[in-house]
N, C-alpha and C positions, 0 to 999 in steps of 0.2 A: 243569522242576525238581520234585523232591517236596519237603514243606512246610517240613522242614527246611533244607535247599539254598535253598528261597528266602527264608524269614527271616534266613539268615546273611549272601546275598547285598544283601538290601534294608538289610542295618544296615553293611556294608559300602559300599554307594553312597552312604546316609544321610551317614555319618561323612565321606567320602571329599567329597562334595558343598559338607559346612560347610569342611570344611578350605580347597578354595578362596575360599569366600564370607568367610572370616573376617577375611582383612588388609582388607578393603572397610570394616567394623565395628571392629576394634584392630586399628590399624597399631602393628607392631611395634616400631616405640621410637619417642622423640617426637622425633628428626630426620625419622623415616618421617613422621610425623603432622604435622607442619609444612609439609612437602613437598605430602600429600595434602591440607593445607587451603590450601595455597596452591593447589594444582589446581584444587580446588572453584571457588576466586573468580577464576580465568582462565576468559574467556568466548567462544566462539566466534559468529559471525554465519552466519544459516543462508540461504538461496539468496532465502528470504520477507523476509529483513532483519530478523528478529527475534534477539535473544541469548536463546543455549543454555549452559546449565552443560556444559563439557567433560570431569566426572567422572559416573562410571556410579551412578545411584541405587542403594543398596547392596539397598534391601527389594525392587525390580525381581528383581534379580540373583540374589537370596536365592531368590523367589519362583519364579523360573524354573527354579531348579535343581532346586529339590523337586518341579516339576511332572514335571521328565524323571525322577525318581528316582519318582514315582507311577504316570506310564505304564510303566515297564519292570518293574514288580514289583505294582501296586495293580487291582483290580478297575473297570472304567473309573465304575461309581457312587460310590464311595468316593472318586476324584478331589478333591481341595481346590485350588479355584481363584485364589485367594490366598491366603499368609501373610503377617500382619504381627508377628509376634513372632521377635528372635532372641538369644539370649545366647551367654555368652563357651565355655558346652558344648555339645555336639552330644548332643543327646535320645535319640538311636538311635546304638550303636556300637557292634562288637566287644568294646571295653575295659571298656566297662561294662555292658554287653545280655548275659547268660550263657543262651544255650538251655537250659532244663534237662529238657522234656519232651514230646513231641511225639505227641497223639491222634489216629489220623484213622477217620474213621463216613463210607465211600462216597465223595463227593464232597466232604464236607465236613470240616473238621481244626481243630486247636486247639494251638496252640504256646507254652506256658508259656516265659514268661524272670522273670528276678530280674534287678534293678538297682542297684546298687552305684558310689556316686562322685559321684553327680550331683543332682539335686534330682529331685524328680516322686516317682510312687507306685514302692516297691520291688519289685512285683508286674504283670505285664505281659502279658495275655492276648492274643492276635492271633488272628484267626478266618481261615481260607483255605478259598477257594472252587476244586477243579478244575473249571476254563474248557477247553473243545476240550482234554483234554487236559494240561491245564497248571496246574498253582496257582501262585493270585494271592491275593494279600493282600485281605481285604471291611475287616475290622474289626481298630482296635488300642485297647484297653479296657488302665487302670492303675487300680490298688487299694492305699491304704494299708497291707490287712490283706485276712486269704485271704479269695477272693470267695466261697466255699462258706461263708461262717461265716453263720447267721443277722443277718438288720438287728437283730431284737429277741433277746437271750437266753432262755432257757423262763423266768427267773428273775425276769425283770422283767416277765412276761407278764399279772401282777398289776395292774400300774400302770394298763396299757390297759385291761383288760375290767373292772375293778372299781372303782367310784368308791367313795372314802373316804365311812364314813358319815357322816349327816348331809347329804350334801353335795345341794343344792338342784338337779332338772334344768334346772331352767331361770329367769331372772328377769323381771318384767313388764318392760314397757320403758317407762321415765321420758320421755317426748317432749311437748313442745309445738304443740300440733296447728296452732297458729296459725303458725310455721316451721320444721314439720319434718313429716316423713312418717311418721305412725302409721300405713302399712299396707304394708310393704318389700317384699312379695308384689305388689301392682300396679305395680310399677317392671316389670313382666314382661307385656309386648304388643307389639304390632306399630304404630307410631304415634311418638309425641312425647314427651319426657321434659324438664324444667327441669333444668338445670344448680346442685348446690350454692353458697351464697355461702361466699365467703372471709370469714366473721369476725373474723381477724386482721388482714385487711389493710382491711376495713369502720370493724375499731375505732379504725385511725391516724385517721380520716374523721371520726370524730365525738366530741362533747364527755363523754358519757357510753356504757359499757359495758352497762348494767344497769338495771331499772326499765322504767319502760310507756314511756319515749321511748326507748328501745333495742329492744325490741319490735315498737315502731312502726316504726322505721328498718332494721331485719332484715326485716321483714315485707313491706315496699316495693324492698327489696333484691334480694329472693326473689322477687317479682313483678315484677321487672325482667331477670332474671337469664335468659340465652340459654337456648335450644333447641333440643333436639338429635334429629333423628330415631332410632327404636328399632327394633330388632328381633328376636326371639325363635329363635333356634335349637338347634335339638335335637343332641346328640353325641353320643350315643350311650346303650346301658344297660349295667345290672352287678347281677350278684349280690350282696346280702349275710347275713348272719348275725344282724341285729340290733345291732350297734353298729357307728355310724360314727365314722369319724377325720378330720379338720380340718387346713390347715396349708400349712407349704412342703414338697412333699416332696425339692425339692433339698436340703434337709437331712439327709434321712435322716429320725433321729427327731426332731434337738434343735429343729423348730418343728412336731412333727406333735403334735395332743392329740386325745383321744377326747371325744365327746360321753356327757353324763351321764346324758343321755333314752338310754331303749332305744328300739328299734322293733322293728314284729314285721319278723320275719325274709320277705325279699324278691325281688323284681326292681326298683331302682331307674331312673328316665329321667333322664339329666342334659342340663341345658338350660342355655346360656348369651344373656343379654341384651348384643347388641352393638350399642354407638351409632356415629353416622357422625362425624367429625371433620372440620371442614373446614380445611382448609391452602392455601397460596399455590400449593404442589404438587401440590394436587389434593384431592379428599376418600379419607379411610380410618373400616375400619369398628375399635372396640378395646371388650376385653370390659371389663361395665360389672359383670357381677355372675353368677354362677354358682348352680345351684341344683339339689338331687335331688328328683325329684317320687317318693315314694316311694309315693303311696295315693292315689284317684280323691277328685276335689269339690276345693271352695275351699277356703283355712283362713279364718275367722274372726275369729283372733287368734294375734297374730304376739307373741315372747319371746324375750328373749336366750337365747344357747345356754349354756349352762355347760357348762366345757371340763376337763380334769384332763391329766396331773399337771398341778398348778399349778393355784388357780381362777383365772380369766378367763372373757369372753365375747367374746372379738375373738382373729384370728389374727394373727402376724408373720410377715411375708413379709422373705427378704434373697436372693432369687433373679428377683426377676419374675413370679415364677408363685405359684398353690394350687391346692389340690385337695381333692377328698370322697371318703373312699374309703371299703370296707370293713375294720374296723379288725381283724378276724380275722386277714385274708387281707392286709393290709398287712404285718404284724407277725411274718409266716409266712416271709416274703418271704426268702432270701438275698440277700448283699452284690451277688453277681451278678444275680441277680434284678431288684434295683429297681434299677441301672445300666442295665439294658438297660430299663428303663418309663420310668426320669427322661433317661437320655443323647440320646434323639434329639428330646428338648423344646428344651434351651438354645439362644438365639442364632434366636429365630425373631421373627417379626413380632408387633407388640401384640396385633391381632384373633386371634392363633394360639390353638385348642383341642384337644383330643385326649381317647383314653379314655387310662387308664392300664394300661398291660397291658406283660406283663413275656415273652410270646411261648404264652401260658397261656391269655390268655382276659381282657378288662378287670376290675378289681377296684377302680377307680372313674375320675373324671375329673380335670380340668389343664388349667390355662388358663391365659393372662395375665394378671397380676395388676392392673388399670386401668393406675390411674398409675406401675406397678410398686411398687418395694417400700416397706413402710409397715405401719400395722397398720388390719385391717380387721375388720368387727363381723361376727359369723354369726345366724343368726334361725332358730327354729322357727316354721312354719308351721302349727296347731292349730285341731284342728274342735271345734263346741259341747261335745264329750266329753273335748277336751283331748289327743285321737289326734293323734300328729304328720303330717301330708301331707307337707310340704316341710323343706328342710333346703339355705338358701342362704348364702351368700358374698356380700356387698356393697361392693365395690371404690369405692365412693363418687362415680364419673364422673357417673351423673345421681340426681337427688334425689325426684321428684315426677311421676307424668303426667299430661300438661296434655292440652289439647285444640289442633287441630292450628295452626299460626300462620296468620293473615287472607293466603286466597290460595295457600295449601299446600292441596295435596289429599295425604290416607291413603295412607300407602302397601300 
C-alpha cells in the first residue's frame, strides 16, 4: 500500500476491531447485561477439575484484536503487546481520523490527520516506514496544538535566560551536620550509602519533636538507619551555552526552571547515582540522584541552586522523571521536537536513564525520579573560587556514605 492507503486501511480495521470488542464492554441494553452477568457467574469444570469463568475476558479479547490490527499494518518494533485501556470510542476511525496530508522523503513518510468527536489530541502525526517494499506504520504521535509551534515563544525567551534582578544565584545551605549531609556531592561513589530517616513517622515514636533529646534521638535513628549499596554511572554528555535548566520535562515548561548561576559555556558529563534495592523479588538497581559535572576537581562547597521563574531551590516532579538540560537549546525546541526527547522516556523502569535528545544530538539528561514524583532539592557544586563544577538533582533515596557494613566487601 502507499502511506496513504495504509493509514486509511489501519483506521478502518482499528474502528472495525472495537466494534466487535465493544458488546464484551456495553452490552447493549440491560436485558443484554443481565444476561451477560449472569454468563459471567455460570461456571464451567475443566478436564483438571478446577472452575472456569464461561465468559470471554473482554481486555484478552480487546488485546487480541489490536495485536492482529498491529501485524497487518504496524512496523513489527512498534508492536504493543498488551492493552489495558478501553472506552465507549474507538481512538482510530474513519468517522473521526480525517487524512489531511500526506509527506513522503524516500522511504520514509509522515501522515497528518485531524481529530474530531472524540477525546485525545486534535492533531495526529503517524510516521511510515517502506519495509520490502511496502509501508508500514513505525509511529503514531498526538498534539494538543501544531507540533511545529515552538515549546517556549521568542516572547517569553526572557523568563529563561534572565534572572530578575537582585535575585541571589545561589543560597548557603542551612544543615545540621550532626543529621544531615553537608556535603551532597559525596552521596556520588561506588560503595555504601545510609538511607534517610523518616522524621514523621520517628516523631509518632517519640515524646518530644525538638531540642537536644530530639537530636539525640534523630541522631541514633540515622545511625541505625539501612544501607544500601551505590553506584556511580555515567550517561552520557551535552553541550551547553551557559545556562542550565532544572525540572520535569514531561511538563513541557510548567515544572522546567533555569538556574540563576551562569556557567561558562561547555561540554557537560551527566552522571547518575544508582542504589540496589532489595525486594522479596529479587534485588533492583533505582536512581538515587542525578548530576552534571561540568568542570574538572572536587567542589568544596555545596549551595542551594536558585531556580526562576519563580524563586525556589528544589524541583517538582509529576511524571517520575527530571532532568538537566541546556536551557538555550531546550527552549529552542519545537512542540514536535521535545515529544520525540520526552515520548520514548514514559512507562519505563525506576533504574531507567537516558540523554535527552530530540534525534539532533542530546541537549541534556532524564532519569527516574527516586521515589517518583515529589519535590526534590538541586545543589551547586563550587570550588574555593566559587566556580561552579557540578549541578545535581537529589531524589532523596540515600542520605550519607558510610563505610562498607561488617563483612560486606566494596564493590
Amino acid at each position: 500500500m502507499d502511506p496513504r492507503s495504509r493509514v486509511e486501511a489501519f483506521l478502518a480495521d482499528y474502528a472495525a476491531a472495537h466494534a466487535r470488542v465493544k458488546p464484551l464492554f456495553y452490552p447493549p441494553d440491560d436485558e443484554d447485561a443481565d444476561r451477560r452477568a449472569a454468563s459471567r457467574r455460570t461456571r464451567k469444570r475443566g478436564k483438571d477439575g478446577s472452575d472456569h469463568d464461561s465468559a470471554p475476558d473482554p481486555f484478552a479479547v480487546w488485546s487480541q484484536a489490536l495485536h492482529a490490527v498491529d501485524v497487518a499494518h504496524r512496523t513489527e518494533r512498534s508492536w504493543t503487546k498488551r492493552r489495558y485501556g478501553f472506552s465507549s470510542y474507538s481512538d482510530y476511525s474513519p468517522q473521526t481520523c480525517k487524512v489531511e496530508q500526506v509527506e513522503e522523503y524516500g522511504n520514509w513518510a509522515r501522515a497528518r490527520m485531524t481529530r474530531t468527536g472524540v477525546p485525545g489530541g486534535s492533531i495526529i502525526e503517524i510516521t511510515l516506514l517502506n519495509q520490502a517494499g511496502d509501508w508500514l506504520i513505525d509511529r503514531i504521535d498526538e498534539y494538543h496544538e501544531n507540533p511545529g509551534r515552538p515549546l517556549v515563544p521568542e516572547e517569553g525567551h526572557h523568563k529563561w535566560l534572565r534572572a530578575p534582578n537582585g535575585m541571589a544565584p545561589c543560597e548557603e545551605l542551612a544543615l545540621h551536620p550532626e543529621t544531615e549531609n553537608p556535603n551532597p556531592g559525596a552521596l556520588f561513589h561506588d560503595g555504601w550509602s545510609r538511607v534517610p530517616v523518616d522524621t514523621f513517622q520517628l516523631a509518632q515514636r517519640v515524646d518530644e519533636t525538638e531540642g537536644p533529646q530530639w537530636q539525640r534521638t534523630l541522631a541514633e535513628a540515622q545511625r541505625r538507619a539501612p544501607v544500601l549499596r551505590v553506584r556511580v554511572q555515567t550517561v552520557g554528555s551535552f553541550p551547553h551555552a551557559g545556562v542550565l535548566a532544572v525540572g520535569d520535562a514531561g511538563s513541557g515548561t510548567d515544572l522546567m526552571y533555569s538556574c540563576a548561576l551562569r556557567v561558562r559555556p561547555g561540554i557537560a558529563t551527566a552522571q547518575a547515582l544508582l542504589a540496589t534495592i532489595d525486594t522479596k523479588q529479587g534485588p533492583y538497581e533505582r536512581v538515587a540522584a542525578v548530576r552534571a559535572v561540568l568542570d574538572d576537581g572536587e567542589p568544596v562547597r555545596w549551595c542551594a541552586a536558585v531556580l526562576f521563574p519563580g524563586v525556589g531551590t528544589a524541583v517538582g516532579v509529576d511524571s517520575g522523571t527530571a532532568a538537566i538540560v541546556d536551557a538555550t537549546a531546550y527552549m529552542s525546541l519545537t512542540r514536535r521536537q521535545w515529544w520525540n526527547a520526552w515520548n520514548p522516556f514514559p512507562e519505563r523502569r525506576w533504574e531507567d536513564m537516558g540523554m535527552f535528545d530530540c534525534g539532533t544530538g542530546p541537549i541534556g539528561v532524564m532519569t527516574s525520579s527516586g521515589w517518583g514524583d515529589g519535590t526534590y532539592a538541586v545543589y551547586w557544586g563550587l570550588d574555593r573560587d566559587g566556580r561552579p563544577l557540578q549541578l545535581m538533582i537529589d531524589y532523596g533515596v540515600v542520605q550519607e556514605a558510610v563505610a562498607s557494613p561488617l563483612g560486606e566487601a566494596r564493590p
